[in-house]
ROGUVEX-57815 format. One record per residue (C-alpha): residue number from 1; x, y, z. Coordinates in Angstrom, 2 decimals. Example, Ala and Ser with C-alpha at 12.3 -4.5 7.8 and 13.67 -1.06 7.14 Angstrom:
! residues 2
{num->1&x->12.30&y->-4.50&z->7.80}
{num->2&x->13.67&y->-1.06&z->7.14}
This chain:
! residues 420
{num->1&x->140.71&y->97.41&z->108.95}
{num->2&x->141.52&y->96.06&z->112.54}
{num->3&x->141.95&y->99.45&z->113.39}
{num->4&x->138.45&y->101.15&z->111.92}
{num->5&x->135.57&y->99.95&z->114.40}
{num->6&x->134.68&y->102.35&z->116.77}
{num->7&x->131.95&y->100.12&z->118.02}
{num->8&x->130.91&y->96.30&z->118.67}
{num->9&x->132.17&y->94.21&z->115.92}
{num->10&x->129.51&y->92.36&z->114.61}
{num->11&x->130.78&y->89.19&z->112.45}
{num->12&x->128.54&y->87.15&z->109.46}
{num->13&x->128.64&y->83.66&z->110.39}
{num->14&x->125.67&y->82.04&z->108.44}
{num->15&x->124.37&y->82.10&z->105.56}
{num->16&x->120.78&y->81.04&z->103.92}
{num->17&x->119.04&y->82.12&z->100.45}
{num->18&x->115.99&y->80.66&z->98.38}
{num->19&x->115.72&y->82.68&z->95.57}
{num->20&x->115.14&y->82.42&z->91.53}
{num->21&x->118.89&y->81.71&z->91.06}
{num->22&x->118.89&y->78.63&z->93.50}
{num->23&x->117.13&y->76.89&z->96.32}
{num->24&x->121.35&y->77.24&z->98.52}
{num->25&x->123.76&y->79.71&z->98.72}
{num->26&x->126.15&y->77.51&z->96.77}
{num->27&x->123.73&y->76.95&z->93.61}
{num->28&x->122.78&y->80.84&z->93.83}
{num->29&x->126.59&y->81.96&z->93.62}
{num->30&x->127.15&y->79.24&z->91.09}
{num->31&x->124.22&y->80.93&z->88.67}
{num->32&x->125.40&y->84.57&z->89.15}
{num->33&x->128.92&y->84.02&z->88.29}
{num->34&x->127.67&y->82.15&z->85.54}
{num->35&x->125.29&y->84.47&z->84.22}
{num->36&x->122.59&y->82.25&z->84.61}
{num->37&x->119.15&y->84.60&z->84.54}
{num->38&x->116.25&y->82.74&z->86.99}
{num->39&x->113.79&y->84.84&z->85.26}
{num->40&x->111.08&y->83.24&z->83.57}
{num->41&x->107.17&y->82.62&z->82.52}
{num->42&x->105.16&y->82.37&z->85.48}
{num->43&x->103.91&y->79.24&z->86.79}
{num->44&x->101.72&y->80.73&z->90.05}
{num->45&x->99.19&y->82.14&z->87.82}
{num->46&x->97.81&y->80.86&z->84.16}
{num->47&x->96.37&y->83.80&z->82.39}
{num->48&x->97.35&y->84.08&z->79.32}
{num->49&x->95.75&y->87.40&z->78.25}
{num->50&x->97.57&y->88.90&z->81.61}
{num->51&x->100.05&y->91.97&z->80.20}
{num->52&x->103.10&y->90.51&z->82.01}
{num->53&x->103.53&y->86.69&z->81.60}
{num->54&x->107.29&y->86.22&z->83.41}
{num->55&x->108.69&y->87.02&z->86.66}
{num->56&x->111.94&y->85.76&z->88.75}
{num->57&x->109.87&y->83.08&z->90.66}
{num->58&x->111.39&y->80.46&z->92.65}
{num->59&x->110.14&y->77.06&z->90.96}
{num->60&x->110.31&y->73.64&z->92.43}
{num->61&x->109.96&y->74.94&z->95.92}
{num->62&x->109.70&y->72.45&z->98.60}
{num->63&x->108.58&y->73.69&z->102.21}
{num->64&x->108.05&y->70.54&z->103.49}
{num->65&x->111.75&y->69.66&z->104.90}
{num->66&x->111.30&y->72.30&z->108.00}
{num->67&x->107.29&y->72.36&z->108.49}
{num->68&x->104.34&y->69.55&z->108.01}
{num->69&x->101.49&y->70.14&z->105.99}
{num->70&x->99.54&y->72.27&z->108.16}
{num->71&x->101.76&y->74.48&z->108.30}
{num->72&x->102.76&y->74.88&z->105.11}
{num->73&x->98.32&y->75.71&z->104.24}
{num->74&x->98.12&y->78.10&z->107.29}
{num->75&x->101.48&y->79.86&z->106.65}
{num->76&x->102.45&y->82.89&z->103.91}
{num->77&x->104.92&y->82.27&z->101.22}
{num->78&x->107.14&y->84.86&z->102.74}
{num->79&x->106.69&y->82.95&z->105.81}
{num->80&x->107.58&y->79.68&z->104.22}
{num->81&x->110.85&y->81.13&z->102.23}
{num->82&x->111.59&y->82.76&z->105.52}
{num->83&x->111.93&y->80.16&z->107.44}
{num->84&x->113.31&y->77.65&z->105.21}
{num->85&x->116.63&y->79.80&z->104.71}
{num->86&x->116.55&y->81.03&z->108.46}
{num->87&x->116.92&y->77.36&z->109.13}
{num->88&x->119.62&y->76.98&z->106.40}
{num->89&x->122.07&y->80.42&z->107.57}
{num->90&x->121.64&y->78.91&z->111.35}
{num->91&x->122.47&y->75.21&z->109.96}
{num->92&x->125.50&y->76.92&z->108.57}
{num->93&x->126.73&y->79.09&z->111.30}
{num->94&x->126.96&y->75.46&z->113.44}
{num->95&x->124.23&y->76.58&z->115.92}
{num->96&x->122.11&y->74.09&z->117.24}
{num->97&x->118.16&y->74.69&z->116.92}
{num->98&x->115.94&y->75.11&z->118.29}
{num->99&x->118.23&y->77.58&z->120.06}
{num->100&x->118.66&y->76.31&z->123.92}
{num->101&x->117.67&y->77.88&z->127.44}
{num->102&x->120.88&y->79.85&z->127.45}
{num->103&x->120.84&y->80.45&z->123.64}
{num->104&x->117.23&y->81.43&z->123.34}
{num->105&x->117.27&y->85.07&z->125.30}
{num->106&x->120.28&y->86.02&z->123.72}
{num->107&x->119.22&y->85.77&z->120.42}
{num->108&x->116.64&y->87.59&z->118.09}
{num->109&x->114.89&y->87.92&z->114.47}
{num->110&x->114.44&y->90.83&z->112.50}
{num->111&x->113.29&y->90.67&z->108.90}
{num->112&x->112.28&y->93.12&z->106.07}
{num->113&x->109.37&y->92.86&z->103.62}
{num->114&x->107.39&y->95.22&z->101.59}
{num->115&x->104.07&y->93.25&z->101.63}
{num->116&x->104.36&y->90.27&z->103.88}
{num->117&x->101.98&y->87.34&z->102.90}
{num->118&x->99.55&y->89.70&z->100.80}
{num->119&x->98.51&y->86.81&z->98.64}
{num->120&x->96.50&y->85.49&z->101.84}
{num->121&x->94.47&y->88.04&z->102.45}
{num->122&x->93.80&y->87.89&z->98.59}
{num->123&x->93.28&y->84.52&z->98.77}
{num->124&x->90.66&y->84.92&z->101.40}
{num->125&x->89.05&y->87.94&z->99.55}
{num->126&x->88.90&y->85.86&z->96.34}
{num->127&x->86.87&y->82.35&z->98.51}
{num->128&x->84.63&y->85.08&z->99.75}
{num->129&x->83.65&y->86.28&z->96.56}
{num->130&x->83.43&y->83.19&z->94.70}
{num->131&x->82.11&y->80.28&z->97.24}
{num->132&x->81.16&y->81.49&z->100.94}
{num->133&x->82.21&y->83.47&z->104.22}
{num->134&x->82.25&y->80.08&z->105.45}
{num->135&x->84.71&y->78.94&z->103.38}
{num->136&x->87.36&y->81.61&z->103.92}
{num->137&x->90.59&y->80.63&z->106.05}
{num->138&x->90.65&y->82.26&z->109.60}
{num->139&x->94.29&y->82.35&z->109.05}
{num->140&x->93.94&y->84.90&z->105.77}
{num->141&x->94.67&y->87.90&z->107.83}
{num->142&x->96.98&y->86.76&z->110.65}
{num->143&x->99.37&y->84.89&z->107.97}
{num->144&x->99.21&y->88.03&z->105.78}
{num->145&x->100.35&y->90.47&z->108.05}
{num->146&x->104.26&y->91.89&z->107.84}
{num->147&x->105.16&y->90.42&z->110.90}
{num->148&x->104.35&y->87.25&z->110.89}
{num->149&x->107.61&y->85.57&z->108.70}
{num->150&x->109.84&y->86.61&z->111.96}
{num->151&x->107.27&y->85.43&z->114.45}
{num->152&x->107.50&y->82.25&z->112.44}
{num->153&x->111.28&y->82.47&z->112.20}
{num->154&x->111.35&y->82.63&z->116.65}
{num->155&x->108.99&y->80.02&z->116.94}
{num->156&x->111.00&y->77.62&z->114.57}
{num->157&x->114.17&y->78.73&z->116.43}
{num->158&x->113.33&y->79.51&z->119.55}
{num->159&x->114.93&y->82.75&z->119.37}
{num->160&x->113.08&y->84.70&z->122.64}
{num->161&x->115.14&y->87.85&z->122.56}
{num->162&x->114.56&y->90.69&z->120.27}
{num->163&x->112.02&y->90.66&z->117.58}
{num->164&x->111.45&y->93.33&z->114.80}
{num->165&x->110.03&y->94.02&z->111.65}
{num->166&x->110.98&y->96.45&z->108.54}
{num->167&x->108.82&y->97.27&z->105.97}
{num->168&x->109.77&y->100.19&z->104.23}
{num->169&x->109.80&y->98.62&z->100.33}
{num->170&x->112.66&y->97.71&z->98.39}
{num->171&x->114.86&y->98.85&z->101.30}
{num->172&x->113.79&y->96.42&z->103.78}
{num->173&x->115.85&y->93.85&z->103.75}
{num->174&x->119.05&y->96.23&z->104.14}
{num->175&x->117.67&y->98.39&z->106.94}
{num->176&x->117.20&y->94.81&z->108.61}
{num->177&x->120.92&y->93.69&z->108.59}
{num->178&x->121.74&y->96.98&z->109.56}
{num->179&x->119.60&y->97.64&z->112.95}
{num->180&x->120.00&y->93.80&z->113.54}
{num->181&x->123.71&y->94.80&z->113.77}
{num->182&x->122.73&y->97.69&z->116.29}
{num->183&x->121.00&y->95.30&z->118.05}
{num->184&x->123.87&y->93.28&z->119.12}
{num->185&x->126.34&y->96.65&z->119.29}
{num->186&x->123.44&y->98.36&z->122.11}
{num->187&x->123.95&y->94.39&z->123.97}
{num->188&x->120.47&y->93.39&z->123.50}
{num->189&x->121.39&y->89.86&z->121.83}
{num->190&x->124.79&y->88.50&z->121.00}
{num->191&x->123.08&y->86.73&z->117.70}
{num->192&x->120.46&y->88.30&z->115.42}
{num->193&x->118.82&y->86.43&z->112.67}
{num->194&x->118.59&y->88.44&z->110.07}
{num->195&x->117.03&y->89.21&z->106.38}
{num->196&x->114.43&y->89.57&z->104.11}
{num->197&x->111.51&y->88.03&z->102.47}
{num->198&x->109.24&y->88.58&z->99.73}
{num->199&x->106.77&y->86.75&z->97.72}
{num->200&x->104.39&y->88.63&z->95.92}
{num->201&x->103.62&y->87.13&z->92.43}
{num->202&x->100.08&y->87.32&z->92.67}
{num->203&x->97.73&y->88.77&z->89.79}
{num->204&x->96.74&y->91.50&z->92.65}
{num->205&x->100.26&y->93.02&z->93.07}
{num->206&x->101.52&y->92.55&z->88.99}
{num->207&x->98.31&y->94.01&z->88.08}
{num->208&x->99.00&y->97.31&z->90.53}
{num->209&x->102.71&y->97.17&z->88.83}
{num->210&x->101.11&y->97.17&z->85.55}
{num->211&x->99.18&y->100.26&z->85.97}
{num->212&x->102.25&y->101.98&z->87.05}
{num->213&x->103.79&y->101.20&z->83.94}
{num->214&x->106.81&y->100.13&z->86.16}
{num->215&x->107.28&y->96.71&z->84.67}
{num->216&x->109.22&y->95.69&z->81.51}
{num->217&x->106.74&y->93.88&z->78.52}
{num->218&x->109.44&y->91.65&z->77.36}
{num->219&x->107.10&y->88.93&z->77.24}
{num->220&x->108.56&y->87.54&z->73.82}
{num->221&x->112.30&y->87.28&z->76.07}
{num->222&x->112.19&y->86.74&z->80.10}
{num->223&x->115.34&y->86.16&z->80.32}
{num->224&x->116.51&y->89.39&z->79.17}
{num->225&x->113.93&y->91.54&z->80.07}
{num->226&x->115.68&y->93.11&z->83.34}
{num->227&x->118.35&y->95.27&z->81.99}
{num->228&x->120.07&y->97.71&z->84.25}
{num->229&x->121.47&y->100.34&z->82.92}
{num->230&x->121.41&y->99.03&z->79.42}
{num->231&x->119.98&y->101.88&z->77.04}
{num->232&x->116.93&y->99.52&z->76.00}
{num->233&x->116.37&y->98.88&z->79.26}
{num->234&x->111.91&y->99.19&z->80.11}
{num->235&x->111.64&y->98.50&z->83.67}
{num->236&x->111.53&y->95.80&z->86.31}
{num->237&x->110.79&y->92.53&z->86.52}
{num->238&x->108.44&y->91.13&z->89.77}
{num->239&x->110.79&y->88.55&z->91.92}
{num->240&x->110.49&y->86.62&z->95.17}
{num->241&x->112.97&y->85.51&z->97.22}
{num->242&x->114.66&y->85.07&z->100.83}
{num->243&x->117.78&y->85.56&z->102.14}
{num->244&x->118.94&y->85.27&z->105.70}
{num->245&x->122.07&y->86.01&z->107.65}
{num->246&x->123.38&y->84.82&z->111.24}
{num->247&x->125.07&y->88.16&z->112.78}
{num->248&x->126.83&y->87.24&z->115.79}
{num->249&x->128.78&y->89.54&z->118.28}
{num->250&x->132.39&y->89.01&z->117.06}
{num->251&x->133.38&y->87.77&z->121.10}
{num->252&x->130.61&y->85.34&z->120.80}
{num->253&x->131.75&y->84.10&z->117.03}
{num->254&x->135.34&y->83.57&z->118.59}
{num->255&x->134.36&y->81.63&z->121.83}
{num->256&x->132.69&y->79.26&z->119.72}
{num->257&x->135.31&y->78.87&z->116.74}
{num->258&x->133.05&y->79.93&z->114.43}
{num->259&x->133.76&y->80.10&z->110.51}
{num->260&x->133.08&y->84.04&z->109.55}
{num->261&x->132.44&y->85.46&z->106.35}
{num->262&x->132.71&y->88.78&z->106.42}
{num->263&x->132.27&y->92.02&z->109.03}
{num->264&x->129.19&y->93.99&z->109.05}
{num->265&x->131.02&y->97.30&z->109.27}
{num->266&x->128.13&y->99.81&z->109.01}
{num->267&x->124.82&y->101.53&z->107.33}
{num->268&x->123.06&y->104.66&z->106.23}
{num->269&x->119.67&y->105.40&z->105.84}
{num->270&x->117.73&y->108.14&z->104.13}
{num->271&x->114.50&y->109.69&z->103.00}
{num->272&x->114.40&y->111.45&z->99.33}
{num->273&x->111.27&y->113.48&z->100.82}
{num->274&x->110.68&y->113.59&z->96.95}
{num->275&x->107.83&y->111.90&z->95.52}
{num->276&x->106.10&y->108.05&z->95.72}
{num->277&x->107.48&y->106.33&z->92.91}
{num->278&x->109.94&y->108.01&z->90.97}
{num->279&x->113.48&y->109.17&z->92.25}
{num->280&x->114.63&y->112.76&z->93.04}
{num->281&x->116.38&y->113.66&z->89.89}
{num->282&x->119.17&y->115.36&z->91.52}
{num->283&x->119.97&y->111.96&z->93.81}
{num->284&x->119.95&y->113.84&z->96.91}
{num->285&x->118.50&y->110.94&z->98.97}
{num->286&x->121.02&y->108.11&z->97.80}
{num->287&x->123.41&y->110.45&z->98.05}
{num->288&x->122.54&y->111.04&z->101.85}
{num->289&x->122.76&y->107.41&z->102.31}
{num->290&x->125.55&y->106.58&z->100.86}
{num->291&x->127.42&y->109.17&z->102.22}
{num->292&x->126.29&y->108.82&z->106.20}
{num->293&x->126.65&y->104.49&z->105.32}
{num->294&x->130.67&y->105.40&z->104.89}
{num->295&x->130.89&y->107.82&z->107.32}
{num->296&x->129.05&y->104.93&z->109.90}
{num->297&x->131.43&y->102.41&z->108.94}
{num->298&x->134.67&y->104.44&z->108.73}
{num->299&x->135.45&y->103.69&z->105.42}
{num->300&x->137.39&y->105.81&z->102.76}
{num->301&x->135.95&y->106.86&z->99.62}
{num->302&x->139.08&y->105.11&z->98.02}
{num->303&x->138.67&y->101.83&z->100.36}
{num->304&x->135.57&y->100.89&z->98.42}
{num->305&x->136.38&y->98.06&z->96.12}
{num->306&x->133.03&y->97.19&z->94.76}
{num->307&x->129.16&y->98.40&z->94.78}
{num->308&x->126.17&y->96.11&z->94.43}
{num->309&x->123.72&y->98.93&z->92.66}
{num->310&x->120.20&y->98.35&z->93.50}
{num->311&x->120.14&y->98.56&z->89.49}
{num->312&x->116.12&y->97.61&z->89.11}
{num->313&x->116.44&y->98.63&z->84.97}
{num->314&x->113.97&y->101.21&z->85.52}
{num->315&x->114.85&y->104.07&z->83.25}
{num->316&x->114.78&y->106.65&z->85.61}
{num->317&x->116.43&y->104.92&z->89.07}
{num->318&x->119.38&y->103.31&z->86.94}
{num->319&x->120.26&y->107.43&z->85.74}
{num->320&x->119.32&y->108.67&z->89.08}
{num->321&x->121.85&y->106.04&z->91.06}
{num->322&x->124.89&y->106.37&z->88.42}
{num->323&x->124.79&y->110.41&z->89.40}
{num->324&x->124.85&y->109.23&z->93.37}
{num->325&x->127.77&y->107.42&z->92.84}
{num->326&x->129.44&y->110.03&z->90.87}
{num->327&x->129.12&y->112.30&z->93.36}
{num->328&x->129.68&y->110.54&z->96.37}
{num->329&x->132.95&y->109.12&z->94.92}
{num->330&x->134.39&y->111.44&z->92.13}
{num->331&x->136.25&y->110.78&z->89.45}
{num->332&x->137.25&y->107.35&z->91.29}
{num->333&x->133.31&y->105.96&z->90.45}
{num->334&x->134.97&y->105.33&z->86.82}
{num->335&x->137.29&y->102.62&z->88.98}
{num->336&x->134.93&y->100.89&z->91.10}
{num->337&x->133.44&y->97.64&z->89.55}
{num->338&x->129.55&y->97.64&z->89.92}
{num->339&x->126.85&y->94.83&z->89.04}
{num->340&x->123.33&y->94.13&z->89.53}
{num->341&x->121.98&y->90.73&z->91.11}
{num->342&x->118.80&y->91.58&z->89.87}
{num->343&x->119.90&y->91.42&z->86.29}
{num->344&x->119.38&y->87.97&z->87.14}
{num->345&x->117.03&y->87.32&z->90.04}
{num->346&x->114.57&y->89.95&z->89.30}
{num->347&x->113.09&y->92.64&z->91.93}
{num->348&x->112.07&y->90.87&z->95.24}
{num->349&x->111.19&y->93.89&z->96.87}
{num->350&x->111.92&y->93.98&z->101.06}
{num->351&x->114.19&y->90.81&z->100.32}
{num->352&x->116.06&y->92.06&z->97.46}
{num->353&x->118.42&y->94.10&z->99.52}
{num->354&x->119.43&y->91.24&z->101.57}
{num->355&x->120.05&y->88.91&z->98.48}
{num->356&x->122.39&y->91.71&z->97.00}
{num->357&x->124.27&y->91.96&z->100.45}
{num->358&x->124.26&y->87.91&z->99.92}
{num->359&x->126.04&y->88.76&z->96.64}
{num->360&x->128.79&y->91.19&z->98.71}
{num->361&x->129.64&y->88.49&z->100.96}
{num->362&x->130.17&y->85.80&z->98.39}
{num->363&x->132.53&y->88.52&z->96.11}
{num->364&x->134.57&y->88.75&z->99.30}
{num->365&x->135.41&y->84.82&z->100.19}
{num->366&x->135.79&y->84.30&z->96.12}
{num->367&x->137.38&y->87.47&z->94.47}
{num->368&x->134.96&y->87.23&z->92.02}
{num->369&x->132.22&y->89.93&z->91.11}
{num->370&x->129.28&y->88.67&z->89.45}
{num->371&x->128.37&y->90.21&z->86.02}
{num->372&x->125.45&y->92.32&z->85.24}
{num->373&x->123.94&y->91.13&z->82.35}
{num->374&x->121.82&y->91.79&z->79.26}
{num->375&x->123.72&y->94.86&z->79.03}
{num->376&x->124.30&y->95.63&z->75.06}
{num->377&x->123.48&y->99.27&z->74.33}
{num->378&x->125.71&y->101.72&z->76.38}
{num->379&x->123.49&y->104.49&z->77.92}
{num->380&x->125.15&y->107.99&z->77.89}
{num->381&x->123.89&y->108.51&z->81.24}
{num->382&x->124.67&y->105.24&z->82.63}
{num->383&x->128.74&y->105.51&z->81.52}
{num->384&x->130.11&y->103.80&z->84.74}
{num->385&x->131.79&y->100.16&z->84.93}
{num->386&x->128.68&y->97.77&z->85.72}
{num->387&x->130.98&y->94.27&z->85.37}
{num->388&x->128.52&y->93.30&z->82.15}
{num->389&x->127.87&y->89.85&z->80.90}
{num->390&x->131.23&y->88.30&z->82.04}
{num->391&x->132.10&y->87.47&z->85.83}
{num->392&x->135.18&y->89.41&z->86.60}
{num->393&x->138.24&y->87.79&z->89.37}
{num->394&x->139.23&y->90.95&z->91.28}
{num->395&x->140.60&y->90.97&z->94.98}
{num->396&x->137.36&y->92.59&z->97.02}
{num->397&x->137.45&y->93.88&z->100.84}
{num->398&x->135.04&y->96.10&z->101.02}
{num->399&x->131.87&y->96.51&z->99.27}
{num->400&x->128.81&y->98.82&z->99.51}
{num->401&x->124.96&y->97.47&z->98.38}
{num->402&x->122.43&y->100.03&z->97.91}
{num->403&x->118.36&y->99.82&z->98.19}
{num->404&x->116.65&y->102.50&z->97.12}
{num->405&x->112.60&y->101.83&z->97.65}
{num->406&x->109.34&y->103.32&z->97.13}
{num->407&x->108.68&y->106.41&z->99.20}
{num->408&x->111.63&y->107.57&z->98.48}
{num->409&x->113.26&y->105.31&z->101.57}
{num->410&x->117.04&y->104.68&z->101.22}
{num->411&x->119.94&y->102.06&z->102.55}
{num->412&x->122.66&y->101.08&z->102.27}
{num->413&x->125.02&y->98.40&z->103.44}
{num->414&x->128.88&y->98.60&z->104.00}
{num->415&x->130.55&y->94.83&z->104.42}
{num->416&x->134.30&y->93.76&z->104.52}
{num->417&x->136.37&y->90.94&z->105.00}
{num->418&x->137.29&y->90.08&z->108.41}
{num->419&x->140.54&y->90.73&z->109.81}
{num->420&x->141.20&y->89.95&z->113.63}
């Protein structure tokens, strides 16, 4: 590997998650390995005739350690999930915060969402309606915009260098660890902050998921309503999460004797140019990405040791990704071990690529590849090796995570383990 990069070598060095498996990194590798689904009845909304009564929601939450109370009423819950594991990956990495004078300029955020803090703005909406004008929150639209977790994330940091943004739906999170990486390669910063959040489990967004008919109706069994790739599988389940890496210019890492994970070797994006919502049927787009995320990172098709599908249990994108990997990797797909996190955390949207790639540096430092679960029925169409139900040890060096979102906007990831 020490002889791949054809670029700067940008090193993982922190690491920071609040999700539905766990509130830390180590309690959300404990759960996967285990099994352990976080999906469950909903607790931020009582409405018992609603059509979908369970989601992967993060319960027993606790802002309060990293912001007071005002905060925590003026800010998003994207915001608030964003910030608490920024503070956690930079707690981690050893870095002091807020970042210092000489810190500060040479060091930036960039996050992906889908929706940002939507649930303000419907807040807001909803006090309108039902009390007054004068009741409404001035901060419903400024804390709902996309935006605002990584302003939120530079103020609590004091990260002055370069700030960004990704929303382009499920795939947000990945496209973020990927230009946050270009970012330190062009020599804008020599540490990015790095992620995604999402929090949307509000009646508003379930509701528009509902229509869709995108959403399993396994109300009678949470736990195992996400099933990728499993022939009974009905579609996905609503999550919220955050996940958060330090990237770090690999010079910078060593000056400071800093403890590194893994190497972010490369990325590929893509547009299926296809339709809204459903996948192109011949895979074209994830094909694309896949192919140009290899190609980016100078990897082999046979150097690929494990893939973290984006596996939502929808019954078309579960069919649609198996024939990407077939034909990106050959008769060698049959060999590659592949799970789902979301099996188990659920669909969190612009962060759920960045909890996956969570998932590919963990596999790394442990040899172990976390199962995909509630897989029972084989599918015909879905006939590759997706790790189910039991964690499996297996020496891992490189991995690829893929994101496939709404719109038809692809990503995908390309990590290894670090050799000097």
């Amino acid at each position: 590997m020490n002889k791949r990069p054809h670029h700067e070598r940008v090193v993982i060095t922190g690491l920071g998650t609040i999700n539905p498996l766990g509130h830390t990194v180590q309690e959300t590798w404990q759960n996967l390995v285990k099994g352990q689904s976080g999906i469950d009845y909903v607790a931020a909304f009582n409405s018992p005739d609603f059509p979908i009564r369970f989601a992967g929601e993060i319960k027993g939450f606790d802002p309060t350690r990293y912001h007071s109370a005002k905060e925590v009423r003026r800010m998003a819950r994207c915001s608030l999930l964003a910030t608490t594991a920024a503070m956690q990956a930079v707690e981690d990495a050893g870095l002091p915060h807020p970042f210092p004078d000489d810190l500060a300029e040479r060091s930036g955020v960039l996050l992906g969402t889908s929706m940002g803090g939507f649930e303000k703005a419907e807040q807001g909406l909803r006090v309108y309606i039902t009390q007054a004008l004068s009741k409404v929150s001035p901060f419903s639209l400024p804390s709902a915009l996309p935006n605002l977790s990584t302003f939120h994330v530079c103020v609590k940091l004091n990260a002055q260098g370069y700030s960004n943004t990704t929303s382009t739906a499920c795939a947000a999170g990945t496209i973020a660890l990927t230009e946050a990486a270009e970012v330190i390669r062009r020599g804008q910063c020599d540490i990015m902050i790095a992620g995604g959040t999402d929090a949307v489990l509000t009646e508003g967004t379930m509701l528009g998921f509902v229509i869709m008919r995108a959403l399993s109706t396994r109300n009678d069994a949470p736990a195992r309503a996400c099933r990728p790739f499993d022939a009974g599988r009905d579609g996905f389940v609503v999550g919220e999460s955050s996940t958060v890496f330090v990237l770090e210019r690999l010079s910078h890492a060593l000056a400071r004797q800093a403890h590194i994970y893994a190497e972010l070797l490369g990325g590929g994006q893509s547009s299926d140019t296809y339709h809204i919502a459903s996948p192109d049927p011949d895979a074209r787009g994830a094909i694309r990405a896949m192919t140009w995320a290899l190609a980016n990172s100078r990897v082999g098709l046979d150097e690929v040791d494990y893939i973290n599908a984006h596996g939502a249990s929808t019954p078309l994108g579960d069919i649609t990704e198996t024939k990407a990997i077939k034909a990106v990797f050959g008769e060698r797909a049959y060999q590659i071990p592949i799970s789902s996190t979301k099996s188990m955390s659920g669909h969190s949207f612009g962060a759920a690529g960045a909890l996956e790639a969570l998932a590919c540096v963990k596999t790394i430092e442990t040899s172990i590849i976390h199962p995909t679960i509630n897989y029972e029925t084989p599918d015909p169409a879905c006939d590759l090796d997706y790790v189910p139900n039991q964690a499996r040890p297996q020496t891992v060096n490189i991995t690829l995570s893929n994101s496939f979102g709404l719109g038809g906007q692809n990503a995908c990831v390309v990590l290894g383990r670090f050799i000097e």
